[in-house]
PDB file as gemmi writes it, atoms N, CA and C in Angstrom:
CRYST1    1.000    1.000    1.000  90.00  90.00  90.00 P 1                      
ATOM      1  N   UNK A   1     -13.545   6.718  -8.558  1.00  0.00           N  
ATOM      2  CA  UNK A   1     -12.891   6.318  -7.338  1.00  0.00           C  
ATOM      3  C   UNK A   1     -11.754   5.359  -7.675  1.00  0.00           C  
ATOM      4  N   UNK A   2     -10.499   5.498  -7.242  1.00  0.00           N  
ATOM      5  CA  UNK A   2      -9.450   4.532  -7.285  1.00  0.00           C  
ATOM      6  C   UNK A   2      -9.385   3.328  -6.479  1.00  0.00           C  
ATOM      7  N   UNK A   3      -9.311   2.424  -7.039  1.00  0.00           N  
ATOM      8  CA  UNK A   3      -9.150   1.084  -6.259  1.00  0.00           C  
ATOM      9  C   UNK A   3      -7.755   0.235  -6.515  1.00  0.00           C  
ATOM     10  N   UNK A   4      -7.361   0.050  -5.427  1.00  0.00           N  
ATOM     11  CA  UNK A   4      -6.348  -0.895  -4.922  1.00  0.00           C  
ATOM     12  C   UNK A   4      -6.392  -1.824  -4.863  1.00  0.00           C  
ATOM     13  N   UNK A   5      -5.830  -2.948  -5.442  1.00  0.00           N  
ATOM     14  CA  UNK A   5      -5.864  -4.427  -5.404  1.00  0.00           C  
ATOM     15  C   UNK A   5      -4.366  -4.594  -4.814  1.00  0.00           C  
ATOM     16  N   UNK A   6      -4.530  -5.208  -3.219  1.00  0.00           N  
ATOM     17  CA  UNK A   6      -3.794  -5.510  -2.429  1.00  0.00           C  
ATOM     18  C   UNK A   6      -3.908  -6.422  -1.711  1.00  0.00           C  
ATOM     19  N   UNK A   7      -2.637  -7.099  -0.852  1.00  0.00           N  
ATOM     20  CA  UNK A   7      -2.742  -7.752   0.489  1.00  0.00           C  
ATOM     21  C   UNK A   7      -2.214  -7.333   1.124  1.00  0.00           C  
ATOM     22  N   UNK A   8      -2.437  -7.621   3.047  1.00  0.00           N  
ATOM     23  CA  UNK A   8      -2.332  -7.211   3.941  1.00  0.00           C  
ATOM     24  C   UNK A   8      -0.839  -7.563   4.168  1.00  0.00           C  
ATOM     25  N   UNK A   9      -0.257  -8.769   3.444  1.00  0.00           N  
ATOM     26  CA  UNK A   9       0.973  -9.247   3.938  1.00  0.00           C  
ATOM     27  C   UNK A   9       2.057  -8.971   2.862  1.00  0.00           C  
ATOM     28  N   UNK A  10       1.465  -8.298   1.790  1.00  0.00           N  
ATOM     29  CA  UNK A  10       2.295  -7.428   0.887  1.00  0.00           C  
ATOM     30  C   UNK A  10       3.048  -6.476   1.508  1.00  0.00           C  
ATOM     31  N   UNK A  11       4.581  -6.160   1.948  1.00  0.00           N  
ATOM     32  CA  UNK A  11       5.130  -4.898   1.584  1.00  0.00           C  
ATOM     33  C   UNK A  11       4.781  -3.850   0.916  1.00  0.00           C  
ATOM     34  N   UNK A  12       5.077  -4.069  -0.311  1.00  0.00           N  
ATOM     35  CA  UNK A  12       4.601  -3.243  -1.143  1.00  0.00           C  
ATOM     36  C   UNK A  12       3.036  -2.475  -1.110  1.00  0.00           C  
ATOM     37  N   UNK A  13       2.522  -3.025  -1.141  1.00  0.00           N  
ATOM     38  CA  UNK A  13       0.865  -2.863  -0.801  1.00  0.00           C  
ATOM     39  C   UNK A  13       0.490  -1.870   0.194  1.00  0.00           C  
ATOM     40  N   UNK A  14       1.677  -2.066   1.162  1.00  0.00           N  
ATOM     41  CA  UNK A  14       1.466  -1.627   3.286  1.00  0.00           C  
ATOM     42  C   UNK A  14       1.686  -0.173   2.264  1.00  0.00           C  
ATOM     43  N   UNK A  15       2.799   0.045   1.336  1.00  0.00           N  
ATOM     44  CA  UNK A  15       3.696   1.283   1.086  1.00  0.00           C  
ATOM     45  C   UNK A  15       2.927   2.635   0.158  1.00  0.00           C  
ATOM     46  N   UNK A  16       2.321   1.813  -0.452  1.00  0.00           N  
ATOM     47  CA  UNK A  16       1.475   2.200  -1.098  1.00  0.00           C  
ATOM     48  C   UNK A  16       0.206   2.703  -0.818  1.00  0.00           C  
ATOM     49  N   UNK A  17      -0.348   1.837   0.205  1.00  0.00           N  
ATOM     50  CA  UNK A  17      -1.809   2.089   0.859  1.00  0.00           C  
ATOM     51  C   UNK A  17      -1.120   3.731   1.912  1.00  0.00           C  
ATOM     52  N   UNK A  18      -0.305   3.249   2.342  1.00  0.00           N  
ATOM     53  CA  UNK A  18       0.634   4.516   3.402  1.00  0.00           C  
ATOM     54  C   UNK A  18       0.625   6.139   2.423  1.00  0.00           C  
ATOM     55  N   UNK A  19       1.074   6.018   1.037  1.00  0.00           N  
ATOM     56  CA  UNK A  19       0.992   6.907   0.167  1.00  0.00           C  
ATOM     57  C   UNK A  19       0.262   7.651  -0.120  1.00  0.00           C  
ATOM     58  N   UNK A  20      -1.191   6.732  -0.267  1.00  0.00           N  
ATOM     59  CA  UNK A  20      -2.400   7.084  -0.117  1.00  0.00           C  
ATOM     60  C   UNK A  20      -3.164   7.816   0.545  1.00  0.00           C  
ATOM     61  N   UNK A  21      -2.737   7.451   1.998  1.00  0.00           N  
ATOM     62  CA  UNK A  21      -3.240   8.069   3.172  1.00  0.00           C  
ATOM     63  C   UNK A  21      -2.904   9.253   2.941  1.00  0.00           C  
ATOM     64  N   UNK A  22      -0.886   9.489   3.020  1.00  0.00           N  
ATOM     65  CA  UNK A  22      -0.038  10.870   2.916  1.00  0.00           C  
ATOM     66  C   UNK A  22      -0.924  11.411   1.820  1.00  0.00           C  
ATOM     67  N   UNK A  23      -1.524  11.261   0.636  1.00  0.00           N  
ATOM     68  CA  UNK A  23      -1.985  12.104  -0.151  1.00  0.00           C  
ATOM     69  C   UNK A  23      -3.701  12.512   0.140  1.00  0.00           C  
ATOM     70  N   UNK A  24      -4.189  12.133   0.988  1.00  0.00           N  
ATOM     71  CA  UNK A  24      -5.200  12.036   1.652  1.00  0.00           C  
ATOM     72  C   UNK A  24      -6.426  11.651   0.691  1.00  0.00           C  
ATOM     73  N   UNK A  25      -6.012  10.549  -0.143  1.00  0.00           N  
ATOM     74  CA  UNK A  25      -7.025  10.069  -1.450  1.00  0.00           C  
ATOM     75  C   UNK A  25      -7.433   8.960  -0.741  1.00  0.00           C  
ATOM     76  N   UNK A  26      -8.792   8.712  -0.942  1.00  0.00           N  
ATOM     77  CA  UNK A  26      -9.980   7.126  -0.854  1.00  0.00           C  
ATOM     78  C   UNK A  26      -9.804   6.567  -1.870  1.00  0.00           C  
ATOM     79  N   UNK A  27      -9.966   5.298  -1.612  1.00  0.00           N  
ATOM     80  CA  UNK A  27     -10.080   4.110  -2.718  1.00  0.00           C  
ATOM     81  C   UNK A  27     -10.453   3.197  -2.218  1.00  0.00           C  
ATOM     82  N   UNK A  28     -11.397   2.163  -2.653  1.00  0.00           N  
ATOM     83  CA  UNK A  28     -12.023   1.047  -2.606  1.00  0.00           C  
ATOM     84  C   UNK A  28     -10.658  -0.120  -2.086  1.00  0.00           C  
ATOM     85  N   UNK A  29     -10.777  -0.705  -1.486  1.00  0.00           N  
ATOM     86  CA  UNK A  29      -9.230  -1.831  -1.472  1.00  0.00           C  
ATOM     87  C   UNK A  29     -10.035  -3.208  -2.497  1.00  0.00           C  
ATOM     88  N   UNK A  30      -9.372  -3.829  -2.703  1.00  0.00           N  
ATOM     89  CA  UNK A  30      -9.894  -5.168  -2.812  1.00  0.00           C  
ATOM     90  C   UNK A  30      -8.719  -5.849  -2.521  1.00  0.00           C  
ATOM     91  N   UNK A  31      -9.153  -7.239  -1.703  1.00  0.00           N  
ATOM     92  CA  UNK A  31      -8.238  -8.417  -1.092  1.00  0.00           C  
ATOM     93  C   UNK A  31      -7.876  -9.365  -2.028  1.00  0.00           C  
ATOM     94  N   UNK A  32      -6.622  -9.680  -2.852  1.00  0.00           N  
ATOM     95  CA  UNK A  32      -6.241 -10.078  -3.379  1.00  0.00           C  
ATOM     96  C   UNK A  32      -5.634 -11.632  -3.281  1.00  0.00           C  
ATOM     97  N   UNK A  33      -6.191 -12.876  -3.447  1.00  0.00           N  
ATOM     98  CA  UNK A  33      -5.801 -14.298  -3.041  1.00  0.00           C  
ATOM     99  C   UNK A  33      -4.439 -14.432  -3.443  1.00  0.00           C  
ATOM    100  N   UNK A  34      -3.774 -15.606  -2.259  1.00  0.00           N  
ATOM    101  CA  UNK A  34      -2.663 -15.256  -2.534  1.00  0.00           C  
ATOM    102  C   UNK A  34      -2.077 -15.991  -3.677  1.00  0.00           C  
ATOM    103  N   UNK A  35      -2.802 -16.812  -4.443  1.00  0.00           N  
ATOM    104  CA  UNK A  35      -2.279 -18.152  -5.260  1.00  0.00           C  
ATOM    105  C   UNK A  35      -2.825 -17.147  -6.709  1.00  0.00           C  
ATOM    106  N   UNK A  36      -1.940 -17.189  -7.346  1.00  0.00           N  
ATOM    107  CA  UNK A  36      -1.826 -16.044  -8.556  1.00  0.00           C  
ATOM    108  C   UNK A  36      -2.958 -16.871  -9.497  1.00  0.00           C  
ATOM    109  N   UNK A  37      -2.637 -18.340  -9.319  1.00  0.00           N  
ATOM    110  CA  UNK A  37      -4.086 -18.979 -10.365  1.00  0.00           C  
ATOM    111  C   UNK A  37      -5.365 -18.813 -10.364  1.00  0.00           C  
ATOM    112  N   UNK A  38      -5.498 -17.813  -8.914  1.00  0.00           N  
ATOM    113  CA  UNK A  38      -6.991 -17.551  -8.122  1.00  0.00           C  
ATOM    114  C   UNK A  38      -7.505 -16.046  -8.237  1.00  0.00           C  
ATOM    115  N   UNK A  39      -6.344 -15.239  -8.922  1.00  0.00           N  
ATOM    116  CA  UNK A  39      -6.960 -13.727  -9.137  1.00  0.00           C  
ATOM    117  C   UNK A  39      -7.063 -13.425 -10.153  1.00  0.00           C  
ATOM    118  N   UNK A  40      -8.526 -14.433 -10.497  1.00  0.00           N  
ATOM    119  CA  UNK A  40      -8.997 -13.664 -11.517  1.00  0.00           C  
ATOM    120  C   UNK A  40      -9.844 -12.209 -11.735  1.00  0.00           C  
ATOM    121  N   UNK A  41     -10.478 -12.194 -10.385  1.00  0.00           N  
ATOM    122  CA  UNK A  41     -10.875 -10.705 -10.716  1.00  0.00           C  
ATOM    123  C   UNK A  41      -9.726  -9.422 -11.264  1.00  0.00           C  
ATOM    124  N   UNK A  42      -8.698  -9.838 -10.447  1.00  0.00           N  
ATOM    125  CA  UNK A  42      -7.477  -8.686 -10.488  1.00  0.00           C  
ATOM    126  C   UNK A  42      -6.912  -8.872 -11.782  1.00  0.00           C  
ATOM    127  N   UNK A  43      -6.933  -9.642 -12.918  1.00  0.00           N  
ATOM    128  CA  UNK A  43      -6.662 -10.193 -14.075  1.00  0.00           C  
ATOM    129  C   UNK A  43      -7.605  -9.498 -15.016  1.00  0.00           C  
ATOM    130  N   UNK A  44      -8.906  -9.503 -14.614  1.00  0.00           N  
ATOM    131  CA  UNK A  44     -10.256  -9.477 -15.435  1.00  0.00           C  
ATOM    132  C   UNK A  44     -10.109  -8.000 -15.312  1.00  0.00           C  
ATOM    133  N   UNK A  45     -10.037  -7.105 -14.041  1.00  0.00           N  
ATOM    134  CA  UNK A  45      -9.933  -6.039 -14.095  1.00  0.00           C  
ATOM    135  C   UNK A  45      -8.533  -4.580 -14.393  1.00  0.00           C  
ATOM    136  N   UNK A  46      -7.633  -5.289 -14.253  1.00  0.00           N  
ATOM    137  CA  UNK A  46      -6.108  -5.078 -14.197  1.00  0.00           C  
ATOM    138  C   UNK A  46      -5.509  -5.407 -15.840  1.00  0.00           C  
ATOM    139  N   UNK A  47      -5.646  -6.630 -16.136  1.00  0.00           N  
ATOM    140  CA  UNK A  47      -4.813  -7.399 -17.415  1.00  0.00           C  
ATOM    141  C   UNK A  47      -3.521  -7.906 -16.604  1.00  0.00           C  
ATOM    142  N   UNK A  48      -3.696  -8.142 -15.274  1.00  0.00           N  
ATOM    143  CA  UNK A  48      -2.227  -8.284 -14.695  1.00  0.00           C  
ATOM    144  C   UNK A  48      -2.665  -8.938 -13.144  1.00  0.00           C  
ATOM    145  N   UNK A  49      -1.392 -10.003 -12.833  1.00  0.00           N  
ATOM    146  CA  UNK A  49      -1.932 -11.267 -11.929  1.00  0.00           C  
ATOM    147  C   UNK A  49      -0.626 -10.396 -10.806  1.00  0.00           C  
ATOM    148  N   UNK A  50      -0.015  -9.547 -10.953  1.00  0.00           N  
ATOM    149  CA  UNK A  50       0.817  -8.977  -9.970  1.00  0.00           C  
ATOM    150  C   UNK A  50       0.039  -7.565  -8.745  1.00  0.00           C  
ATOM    151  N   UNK A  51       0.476  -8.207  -7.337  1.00  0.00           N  
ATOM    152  CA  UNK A  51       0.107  -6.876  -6.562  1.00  0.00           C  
ATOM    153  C   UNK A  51       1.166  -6.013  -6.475  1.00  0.00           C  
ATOM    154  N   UNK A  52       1.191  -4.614  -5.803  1.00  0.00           N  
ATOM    155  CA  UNK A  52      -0.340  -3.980  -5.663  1.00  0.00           C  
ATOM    156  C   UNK A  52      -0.665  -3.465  -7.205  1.00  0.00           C  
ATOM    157  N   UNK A  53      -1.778  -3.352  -7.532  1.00  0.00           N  
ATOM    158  CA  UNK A  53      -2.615  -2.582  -9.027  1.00  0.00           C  
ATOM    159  C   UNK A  53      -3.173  -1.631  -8.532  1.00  0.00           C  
ATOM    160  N   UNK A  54      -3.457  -0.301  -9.512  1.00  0.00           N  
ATOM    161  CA  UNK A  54      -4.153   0.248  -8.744  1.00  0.00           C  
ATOM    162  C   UNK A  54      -5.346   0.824  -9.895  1.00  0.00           C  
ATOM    163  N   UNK A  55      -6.214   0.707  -9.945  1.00  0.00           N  
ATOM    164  CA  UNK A  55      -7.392   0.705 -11.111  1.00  0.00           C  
ATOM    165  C   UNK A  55      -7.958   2.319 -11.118  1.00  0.00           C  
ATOM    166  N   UNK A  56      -7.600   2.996 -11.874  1.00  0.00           N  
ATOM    167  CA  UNK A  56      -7.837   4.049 -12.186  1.00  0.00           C  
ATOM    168  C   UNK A  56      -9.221   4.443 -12.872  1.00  0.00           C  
ATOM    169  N   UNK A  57      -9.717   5.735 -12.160  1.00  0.00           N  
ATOM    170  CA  UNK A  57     -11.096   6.579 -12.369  1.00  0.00           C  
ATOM    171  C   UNK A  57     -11.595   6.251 -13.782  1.00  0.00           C  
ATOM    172  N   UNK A  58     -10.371   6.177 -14.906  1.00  0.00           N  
ATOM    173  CA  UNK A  58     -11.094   5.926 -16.362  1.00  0.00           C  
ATOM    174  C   UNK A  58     -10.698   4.426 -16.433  1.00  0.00           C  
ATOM    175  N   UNK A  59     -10.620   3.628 -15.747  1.00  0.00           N  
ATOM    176  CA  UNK A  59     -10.566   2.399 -16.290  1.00  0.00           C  
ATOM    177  C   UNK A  59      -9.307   1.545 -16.586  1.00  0.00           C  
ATOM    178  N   UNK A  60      -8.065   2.424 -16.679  1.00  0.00           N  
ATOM    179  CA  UNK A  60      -6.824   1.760 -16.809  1.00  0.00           C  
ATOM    180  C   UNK A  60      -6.117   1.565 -15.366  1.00  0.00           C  
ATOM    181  N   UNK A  61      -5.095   0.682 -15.587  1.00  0.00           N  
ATOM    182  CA  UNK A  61      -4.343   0.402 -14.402  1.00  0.00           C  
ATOM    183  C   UNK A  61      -3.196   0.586 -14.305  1.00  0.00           C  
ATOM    184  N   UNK A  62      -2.606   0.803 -12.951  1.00  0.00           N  
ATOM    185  CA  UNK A  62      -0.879   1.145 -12.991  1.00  0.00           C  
ATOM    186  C   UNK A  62      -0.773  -0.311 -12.396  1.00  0.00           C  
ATOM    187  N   UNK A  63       0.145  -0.836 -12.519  1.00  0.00           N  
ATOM    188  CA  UNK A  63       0.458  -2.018 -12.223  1.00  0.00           C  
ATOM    189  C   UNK A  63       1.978  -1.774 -10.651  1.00  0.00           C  
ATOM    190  N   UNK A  64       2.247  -2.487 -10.284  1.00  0.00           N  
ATOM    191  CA  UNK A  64       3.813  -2.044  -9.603  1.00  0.00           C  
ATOM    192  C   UNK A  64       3.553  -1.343  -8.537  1.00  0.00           C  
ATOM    193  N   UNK A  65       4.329  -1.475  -7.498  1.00  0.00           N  
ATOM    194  CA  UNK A  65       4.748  -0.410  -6.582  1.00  0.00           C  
ATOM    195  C   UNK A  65       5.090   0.854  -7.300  1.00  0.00           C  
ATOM    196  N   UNK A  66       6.434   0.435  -7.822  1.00  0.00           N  
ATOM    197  CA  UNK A  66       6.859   1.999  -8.312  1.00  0.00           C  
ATOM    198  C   UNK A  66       5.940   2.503  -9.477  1.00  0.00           C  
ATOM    199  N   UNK A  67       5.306   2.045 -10.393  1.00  0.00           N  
ATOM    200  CA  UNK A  67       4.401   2.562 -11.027  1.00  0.00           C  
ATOM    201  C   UNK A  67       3.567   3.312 -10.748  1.00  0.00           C  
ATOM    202  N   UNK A  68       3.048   2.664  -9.071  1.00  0.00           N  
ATOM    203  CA  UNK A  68       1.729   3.891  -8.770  1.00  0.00           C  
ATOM    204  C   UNK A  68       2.647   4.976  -8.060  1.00  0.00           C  
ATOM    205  N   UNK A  69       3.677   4.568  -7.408  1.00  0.00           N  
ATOM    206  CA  UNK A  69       4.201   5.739  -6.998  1.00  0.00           C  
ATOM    207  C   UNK A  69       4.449   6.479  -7.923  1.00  0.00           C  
ATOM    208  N   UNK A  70       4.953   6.361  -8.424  1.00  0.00           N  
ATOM    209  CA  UNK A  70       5.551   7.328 -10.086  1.00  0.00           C  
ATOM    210  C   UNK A  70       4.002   8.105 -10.553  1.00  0.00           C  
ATOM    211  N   UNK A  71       3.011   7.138 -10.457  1.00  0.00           N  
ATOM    212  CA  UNK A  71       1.416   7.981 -11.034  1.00  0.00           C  
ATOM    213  C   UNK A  71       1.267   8.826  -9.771  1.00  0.00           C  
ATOM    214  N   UNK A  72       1.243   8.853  -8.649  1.00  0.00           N  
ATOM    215  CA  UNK A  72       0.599   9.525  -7.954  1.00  0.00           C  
ATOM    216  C   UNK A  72       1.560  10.800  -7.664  1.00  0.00           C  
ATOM    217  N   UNK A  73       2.856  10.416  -7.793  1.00  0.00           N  
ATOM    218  CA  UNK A  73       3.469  11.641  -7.788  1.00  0.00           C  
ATOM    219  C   UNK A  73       3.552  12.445  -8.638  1.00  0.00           C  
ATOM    220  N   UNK A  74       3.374  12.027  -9.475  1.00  0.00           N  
ATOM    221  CA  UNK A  74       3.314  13.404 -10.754  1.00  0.00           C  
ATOM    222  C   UNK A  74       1.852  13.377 -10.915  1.00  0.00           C  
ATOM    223  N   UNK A  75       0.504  12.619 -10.574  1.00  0.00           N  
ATOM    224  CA  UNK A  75      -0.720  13.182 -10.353  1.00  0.00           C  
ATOM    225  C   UNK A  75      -1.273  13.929  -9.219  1.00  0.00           C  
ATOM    226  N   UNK A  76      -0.729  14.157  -8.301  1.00  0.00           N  
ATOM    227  CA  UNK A  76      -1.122  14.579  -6.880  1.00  0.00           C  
ATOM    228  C   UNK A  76      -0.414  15.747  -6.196  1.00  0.00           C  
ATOM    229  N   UNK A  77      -0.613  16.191  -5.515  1.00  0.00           N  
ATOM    230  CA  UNK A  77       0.376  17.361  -4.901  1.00  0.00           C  
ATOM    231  C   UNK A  77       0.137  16.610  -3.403  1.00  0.00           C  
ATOM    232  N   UNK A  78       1.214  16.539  -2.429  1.00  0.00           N  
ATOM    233  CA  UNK A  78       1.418  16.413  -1.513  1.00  0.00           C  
ATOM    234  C   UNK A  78       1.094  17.243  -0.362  1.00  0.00           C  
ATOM    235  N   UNK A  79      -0.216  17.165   0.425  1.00  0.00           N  
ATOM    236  CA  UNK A  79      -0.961  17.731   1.114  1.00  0.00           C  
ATOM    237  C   UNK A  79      -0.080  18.167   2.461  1.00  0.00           C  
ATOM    238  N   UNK A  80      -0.378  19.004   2.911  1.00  0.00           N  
ATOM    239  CA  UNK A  80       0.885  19.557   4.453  1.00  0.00           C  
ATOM    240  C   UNK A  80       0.788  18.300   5.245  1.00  0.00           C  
ATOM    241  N   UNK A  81      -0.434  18.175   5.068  1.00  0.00           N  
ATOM    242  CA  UNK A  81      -0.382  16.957   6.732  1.00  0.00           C  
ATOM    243  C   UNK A  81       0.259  15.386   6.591  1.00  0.00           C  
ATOM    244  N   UNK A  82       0.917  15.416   5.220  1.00  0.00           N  
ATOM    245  CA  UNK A  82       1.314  14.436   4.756  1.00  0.00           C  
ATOM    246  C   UNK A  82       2.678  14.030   5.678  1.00  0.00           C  
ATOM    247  N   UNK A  83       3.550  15.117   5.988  1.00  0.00           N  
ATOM    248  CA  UNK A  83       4.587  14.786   6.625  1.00  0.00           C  
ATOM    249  C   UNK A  83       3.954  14.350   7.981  1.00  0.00           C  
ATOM    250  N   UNK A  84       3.133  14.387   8.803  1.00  0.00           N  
ATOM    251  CA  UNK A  84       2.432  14.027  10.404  1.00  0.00           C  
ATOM    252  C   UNK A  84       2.146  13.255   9.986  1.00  0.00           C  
ATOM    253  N   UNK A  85       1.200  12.290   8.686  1.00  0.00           N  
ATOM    254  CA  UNK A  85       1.329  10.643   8.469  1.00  0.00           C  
ATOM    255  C   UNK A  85       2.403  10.186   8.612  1.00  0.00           C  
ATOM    256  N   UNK A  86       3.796  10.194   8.178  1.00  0.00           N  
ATOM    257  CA  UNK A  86       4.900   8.954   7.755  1.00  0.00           C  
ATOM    258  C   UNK A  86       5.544   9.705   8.994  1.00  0.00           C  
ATOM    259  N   UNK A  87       5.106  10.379  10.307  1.00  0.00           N  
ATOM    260  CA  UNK A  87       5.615  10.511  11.340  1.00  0.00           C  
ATOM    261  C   UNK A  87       5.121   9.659  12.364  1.00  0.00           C  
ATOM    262  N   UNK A  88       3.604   9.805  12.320  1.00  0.00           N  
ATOM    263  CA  UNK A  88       3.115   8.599  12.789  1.00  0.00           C  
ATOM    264  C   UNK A  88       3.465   7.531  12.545  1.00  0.00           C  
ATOM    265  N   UNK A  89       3.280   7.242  11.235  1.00  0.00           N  
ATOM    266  CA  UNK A  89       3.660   5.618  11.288  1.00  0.00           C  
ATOM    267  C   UNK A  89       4.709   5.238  11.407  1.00  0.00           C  
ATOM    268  N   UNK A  90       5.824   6.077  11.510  1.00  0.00           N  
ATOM    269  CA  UNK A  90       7.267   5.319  11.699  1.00  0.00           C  
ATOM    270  C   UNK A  90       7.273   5.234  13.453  1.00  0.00           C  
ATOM    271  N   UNK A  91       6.406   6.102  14.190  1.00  0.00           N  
ATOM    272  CA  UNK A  91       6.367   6.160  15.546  1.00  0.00           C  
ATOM    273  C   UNK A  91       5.616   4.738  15.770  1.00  0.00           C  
ATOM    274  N   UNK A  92       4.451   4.592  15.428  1.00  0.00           N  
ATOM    275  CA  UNK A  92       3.737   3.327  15.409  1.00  0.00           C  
ATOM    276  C   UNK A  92       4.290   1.761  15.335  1.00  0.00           C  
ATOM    277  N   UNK A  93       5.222   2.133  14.143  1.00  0.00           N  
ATOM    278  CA  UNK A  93       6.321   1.233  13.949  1.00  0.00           C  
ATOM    279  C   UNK A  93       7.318   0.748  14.652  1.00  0.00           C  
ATOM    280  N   UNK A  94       8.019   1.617  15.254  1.00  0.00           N  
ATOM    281  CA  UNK A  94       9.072   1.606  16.174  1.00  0.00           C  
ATOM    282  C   UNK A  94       8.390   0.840  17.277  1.00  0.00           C  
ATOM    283  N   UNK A  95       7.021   1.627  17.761  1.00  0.00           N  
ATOM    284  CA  UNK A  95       6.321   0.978  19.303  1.00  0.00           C  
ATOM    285  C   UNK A  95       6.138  -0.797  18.894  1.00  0.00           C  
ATOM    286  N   UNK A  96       5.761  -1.199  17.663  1.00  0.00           N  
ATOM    287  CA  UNK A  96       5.636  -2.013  17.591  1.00  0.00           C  
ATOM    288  C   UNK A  96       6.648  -3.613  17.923  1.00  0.00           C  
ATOM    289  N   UNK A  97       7.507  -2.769  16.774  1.00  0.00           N  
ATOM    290  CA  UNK A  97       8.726  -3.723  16.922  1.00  0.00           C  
ATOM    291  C   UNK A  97       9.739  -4.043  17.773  1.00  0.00           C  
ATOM    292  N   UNK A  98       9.693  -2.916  19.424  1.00  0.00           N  
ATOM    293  CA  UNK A  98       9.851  -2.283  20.685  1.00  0.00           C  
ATOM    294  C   UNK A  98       8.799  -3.129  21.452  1.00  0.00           C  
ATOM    295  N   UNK A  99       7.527  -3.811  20.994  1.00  0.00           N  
ATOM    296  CA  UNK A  99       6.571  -4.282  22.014  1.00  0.00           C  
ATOM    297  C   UNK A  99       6.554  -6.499  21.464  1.00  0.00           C  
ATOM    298  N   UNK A 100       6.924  -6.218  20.267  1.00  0.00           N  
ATOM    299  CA  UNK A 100       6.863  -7.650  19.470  1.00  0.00           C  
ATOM    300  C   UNK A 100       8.189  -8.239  18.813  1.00  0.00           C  
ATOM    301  N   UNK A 101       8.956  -7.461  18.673  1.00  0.00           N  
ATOM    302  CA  UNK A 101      10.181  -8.311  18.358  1.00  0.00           C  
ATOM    303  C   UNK A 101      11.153  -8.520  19.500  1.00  0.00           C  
ATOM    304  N   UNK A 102      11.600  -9.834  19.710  1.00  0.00           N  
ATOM    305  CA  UNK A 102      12.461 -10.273  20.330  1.00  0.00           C  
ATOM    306  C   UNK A 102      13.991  -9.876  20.585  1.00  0.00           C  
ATOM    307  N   UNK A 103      14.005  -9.714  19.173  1.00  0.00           N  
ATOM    308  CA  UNK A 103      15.394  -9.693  18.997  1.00  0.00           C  
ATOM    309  C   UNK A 103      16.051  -8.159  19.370  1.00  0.00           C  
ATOM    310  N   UNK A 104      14.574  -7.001  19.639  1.00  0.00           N  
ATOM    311  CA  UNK A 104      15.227  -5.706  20.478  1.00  0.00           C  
ATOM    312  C   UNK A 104      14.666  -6.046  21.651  1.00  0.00           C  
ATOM    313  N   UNK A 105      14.354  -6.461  22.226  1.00  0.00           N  
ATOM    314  CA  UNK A 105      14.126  -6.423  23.529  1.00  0.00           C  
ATOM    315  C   UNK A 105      15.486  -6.649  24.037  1.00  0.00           C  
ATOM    316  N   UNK A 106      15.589  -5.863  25.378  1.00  0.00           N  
ATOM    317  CA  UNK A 106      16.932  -6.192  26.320  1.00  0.00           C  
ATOM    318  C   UNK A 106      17.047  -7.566  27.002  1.00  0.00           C  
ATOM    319  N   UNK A 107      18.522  -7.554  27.151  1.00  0.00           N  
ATOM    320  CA  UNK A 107      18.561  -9.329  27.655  1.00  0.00           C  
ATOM    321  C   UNK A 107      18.509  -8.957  29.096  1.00  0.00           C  
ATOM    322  N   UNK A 108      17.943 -10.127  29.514  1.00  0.00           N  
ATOM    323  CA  UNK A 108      17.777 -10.534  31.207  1.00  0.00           C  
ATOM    324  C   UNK A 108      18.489 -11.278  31.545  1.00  0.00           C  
ATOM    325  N   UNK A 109      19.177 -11.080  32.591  1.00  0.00           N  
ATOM    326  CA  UNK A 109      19.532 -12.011  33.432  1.00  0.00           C  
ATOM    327  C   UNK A 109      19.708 -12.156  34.900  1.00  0.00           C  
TER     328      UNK A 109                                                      
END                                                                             
């Protein structure tokens, strides 16, 4: 099983976990502290204090955003329903930033 060492307030992490989904693969997450002197598990298991990691079935790790992207794309084939994920979520997205950011909302007066 592949596991992800991520945070929630990572970019990178959001992009990656999103990838995941599109390829319709499970993996364990683990929550990653945010003070780099404090992940030692992700150190102990990784060799590396940077998110996202992603800990591979035999034991090694891709380290990087673009690293796992780069592994999963040349390990994976891209499932049909992959394009209806990153449709959703850019729809999801939009509602969001349409319901919580200020700065699109229309002015009143």
């Amino acid at each position: 099983m592949l596991e992800l060492y991520q945070t929630e307030w990572c970019p990178a992490s959001r992009r990656v976990r999103e990838h995941l989904t599109e390829l319709g693969l499970d993996c364990v997450v683990h929550q990653v502290p945010v003070e780099r002197d404090q992940r030692i598990a992700l150190l102990e298991a990784t060799g590396a204090d940077t998110i996202p990691a992603l800990l591979l079935e035999d034991g090694t790790a891709v380290v990087g955003e673009d690293a796992i992207e780069a592994y999963l794309d040349n390990r994976f084939d891209e499932p049909a329903e992959a394009e209806a994920h990153r449709l959703k979520a850019a729809k999801v997205r939009r509602r969001y930033l349409e319901k919580e950011c200020e700065c699109l909302q229309p002015a009143t007066r």
